[in-house]
C-alpha positions in Angstrom: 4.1 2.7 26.6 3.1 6.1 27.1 2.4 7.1 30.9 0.3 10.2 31.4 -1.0 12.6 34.2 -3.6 14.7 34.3 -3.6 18.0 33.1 -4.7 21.5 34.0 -8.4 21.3 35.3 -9.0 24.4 32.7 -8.8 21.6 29.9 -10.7 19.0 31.5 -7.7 17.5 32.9 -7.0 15.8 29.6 -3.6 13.8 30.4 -0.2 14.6 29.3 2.9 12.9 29.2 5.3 15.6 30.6 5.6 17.9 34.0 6.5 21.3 32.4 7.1 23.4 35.3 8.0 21.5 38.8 7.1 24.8 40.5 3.6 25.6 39.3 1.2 25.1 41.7 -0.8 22.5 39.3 2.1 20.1 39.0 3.2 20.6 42.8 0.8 18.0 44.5 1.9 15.0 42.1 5.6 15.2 42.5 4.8 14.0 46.3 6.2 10.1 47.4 2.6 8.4 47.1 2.9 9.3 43.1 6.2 8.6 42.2 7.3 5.7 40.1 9.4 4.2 37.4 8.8 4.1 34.2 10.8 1.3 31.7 11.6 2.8 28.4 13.3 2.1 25.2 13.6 5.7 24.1 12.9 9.1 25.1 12.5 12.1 23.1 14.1 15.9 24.5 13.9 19.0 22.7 17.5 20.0 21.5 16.7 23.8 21.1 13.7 26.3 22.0 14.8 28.8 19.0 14.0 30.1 16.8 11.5 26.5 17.4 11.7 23.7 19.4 12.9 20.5 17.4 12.3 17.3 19.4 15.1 14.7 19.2 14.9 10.8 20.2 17.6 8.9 22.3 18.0 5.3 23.9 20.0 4.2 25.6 24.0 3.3 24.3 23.0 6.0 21.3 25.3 9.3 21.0 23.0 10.5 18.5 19.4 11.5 18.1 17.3 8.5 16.6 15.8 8.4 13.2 12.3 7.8 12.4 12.7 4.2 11.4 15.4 3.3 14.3 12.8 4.4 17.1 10.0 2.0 15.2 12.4 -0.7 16.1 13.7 0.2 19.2 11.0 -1.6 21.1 12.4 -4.9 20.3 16.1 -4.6 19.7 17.4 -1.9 22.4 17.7 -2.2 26.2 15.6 -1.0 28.6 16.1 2.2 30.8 14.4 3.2 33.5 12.8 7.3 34.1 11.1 8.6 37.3 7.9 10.1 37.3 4.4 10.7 38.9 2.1 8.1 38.2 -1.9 8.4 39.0 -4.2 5.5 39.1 -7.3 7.5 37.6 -5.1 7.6 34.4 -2.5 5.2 34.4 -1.4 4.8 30.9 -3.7 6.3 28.3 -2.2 4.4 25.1 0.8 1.9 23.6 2.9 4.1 21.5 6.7 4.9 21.3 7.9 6.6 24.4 7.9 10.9 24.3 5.4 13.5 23.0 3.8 12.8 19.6 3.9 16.3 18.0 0.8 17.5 16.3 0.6 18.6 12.6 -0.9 21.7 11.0 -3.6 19.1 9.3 -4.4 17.8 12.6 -5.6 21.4 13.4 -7.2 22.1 10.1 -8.9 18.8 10.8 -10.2 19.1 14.4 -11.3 23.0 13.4 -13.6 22.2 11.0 -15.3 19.4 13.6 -16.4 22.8 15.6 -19.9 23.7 14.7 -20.7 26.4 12.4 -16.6 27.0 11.8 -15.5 28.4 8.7 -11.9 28.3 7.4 -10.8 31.7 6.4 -7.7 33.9 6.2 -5.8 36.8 6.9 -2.2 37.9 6.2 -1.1 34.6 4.6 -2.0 32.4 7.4 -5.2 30.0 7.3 -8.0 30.5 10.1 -10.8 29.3 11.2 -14.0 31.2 12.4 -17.2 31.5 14.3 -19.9 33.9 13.1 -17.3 36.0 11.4 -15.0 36.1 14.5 -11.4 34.7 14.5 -10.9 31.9 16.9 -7.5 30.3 15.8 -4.8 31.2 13.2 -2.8 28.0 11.6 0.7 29.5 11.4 1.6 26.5 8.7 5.8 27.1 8.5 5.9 27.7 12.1 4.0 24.7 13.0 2.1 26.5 15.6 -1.7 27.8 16.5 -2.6 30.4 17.9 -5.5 30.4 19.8 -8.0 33.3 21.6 -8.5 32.1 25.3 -9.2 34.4 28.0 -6.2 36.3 29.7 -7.3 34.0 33.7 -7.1 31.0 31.4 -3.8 31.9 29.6 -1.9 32.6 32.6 -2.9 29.6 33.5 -2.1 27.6 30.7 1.1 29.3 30.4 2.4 28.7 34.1 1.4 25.1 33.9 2.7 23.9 30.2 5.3 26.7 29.5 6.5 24.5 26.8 3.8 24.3 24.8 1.8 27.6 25.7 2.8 31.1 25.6 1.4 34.5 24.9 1.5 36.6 21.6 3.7 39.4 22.1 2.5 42.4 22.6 -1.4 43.7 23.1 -3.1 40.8 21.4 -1.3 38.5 23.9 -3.0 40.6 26.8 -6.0 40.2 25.6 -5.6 36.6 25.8 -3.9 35.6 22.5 -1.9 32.6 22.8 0.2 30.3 20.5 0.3 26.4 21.1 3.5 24.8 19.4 2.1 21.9 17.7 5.9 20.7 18.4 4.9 20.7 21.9 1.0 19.5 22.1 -0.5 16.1 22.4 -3.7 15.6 20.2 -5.8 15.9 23.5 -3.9 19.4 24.3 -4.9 20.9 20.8 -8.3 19.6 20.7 -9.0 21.2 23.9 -7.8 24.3 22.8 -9.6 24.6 19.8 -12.3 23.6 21.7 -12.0 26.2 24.4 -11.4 28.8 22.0 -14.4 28.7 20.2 -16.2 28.7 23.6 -14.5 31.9 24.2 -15.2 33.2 20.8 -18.7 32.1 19.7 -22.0 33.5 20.9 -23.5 32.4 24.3 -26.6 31.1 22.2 -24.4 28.7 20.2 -22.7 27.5 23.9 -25.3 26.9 25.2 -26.8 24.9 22.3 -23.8 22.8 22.3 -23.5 23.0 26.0 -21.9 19.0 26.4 -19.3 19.4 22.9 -16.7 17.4 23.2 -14.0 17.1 20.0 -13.5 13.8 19.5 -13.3 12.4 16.3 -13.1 8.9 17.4 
């Protein structure tokens, strides 16, 4: 089961399964006593390093070793529950039955979900794969580093950044002051990257083309 809490009001809230900074004013409010709960698992998943990229490992309990693919398919039924604490919210609840931990996005995911953008066309500069709006660069697929990065305004990027610091940072530099950001797809739930594709092309496209598609929503269900 997969227990989620809604995210940063910048991307419609869209739920996510981890608090990634206890002391950012976003997460603050639901680590109070009415939210907190238990939540039974079978395994978790934790990154084991940050760099040169963050590679998630799974664990359950009695294991002294990070989890293989097929071993966490079966740990529903064969290995003892554990208990975690976290914040639970009654507008979201659980949002879907999968193995416990974040689900990392894949570069085709992105290529994918891109393309669903009106008027986007896939391009590329300096090796990398990207995708455009009218000629302008919204998003850059970087494919070996299994990350996007993704033009947002510099408000919404510190925002971003201060609330998921895990999966959002700046690009070094000037292009990250001007609001360049890169989304480790190591680090994003599917809702997280579709709504910041999304966002980006807002940003990016022409205020005729908003406005025309004033009520998108990426969803390809």
């Amino acid at each position: 089961m997969r227990w989620c809490i809604p995210g940063p009001k910048a991307f419609g809230e869209h739920p996510v399964t981890n608090v990634r900074n206890v002391k950012s004013p976003h997460w603050r409010p639901w680590l109070k006593p009415a939210y907190r709960c238990l939540v039974p698992l079978t395994a978790f998943s934790a990154y084991a390093d940050t760099r040169p990229r963050k590679t998630p490992g799974w664990f359950a309990l009695g294991e002294a070793r990070p989890l293989g693919r097929r071993s966490r398919e079966a740990s529903a039924r064969t290995r003892p529950l554990a208990d975690a604490a976290g914040p639970r919210s009654r507008r979201f609840g659980s949002a879907r039955c999968v193995l416990s931990g974040v689900m990392p996005c894949l570069p085709e995911d992105v290529r994918a979900l891109a393309l669903m953008l009106p008027e986007t066309v896939e391009g590329a500069h300096q090796g990398h794969p990207d995708f455009r709006i009218v000629g302008r660069i919204y998003a850059t697929l970087w494919t070996d580093e299994e990350r996007v990065v993704v033009k947002l305004t510099p408000e919404l990027q510190a925002e971003l950044c201060e609330a998921e610091p895990d999966a959002f940072e700046p690009v070094p530099g000037n292009w990250g002051s001007r609001g360049w950001t890169s989304l480790d797809l190591n680090a994003a739930e599917e809702e997280t990257l579709r709504s910041a594709l999304l966002t980006a092309w807002r940003t990016v496209a022409p205020p005729r083309l908003v406005a025309r598609y004033e009520g998108l929503a990426l969803d390809p269900e």
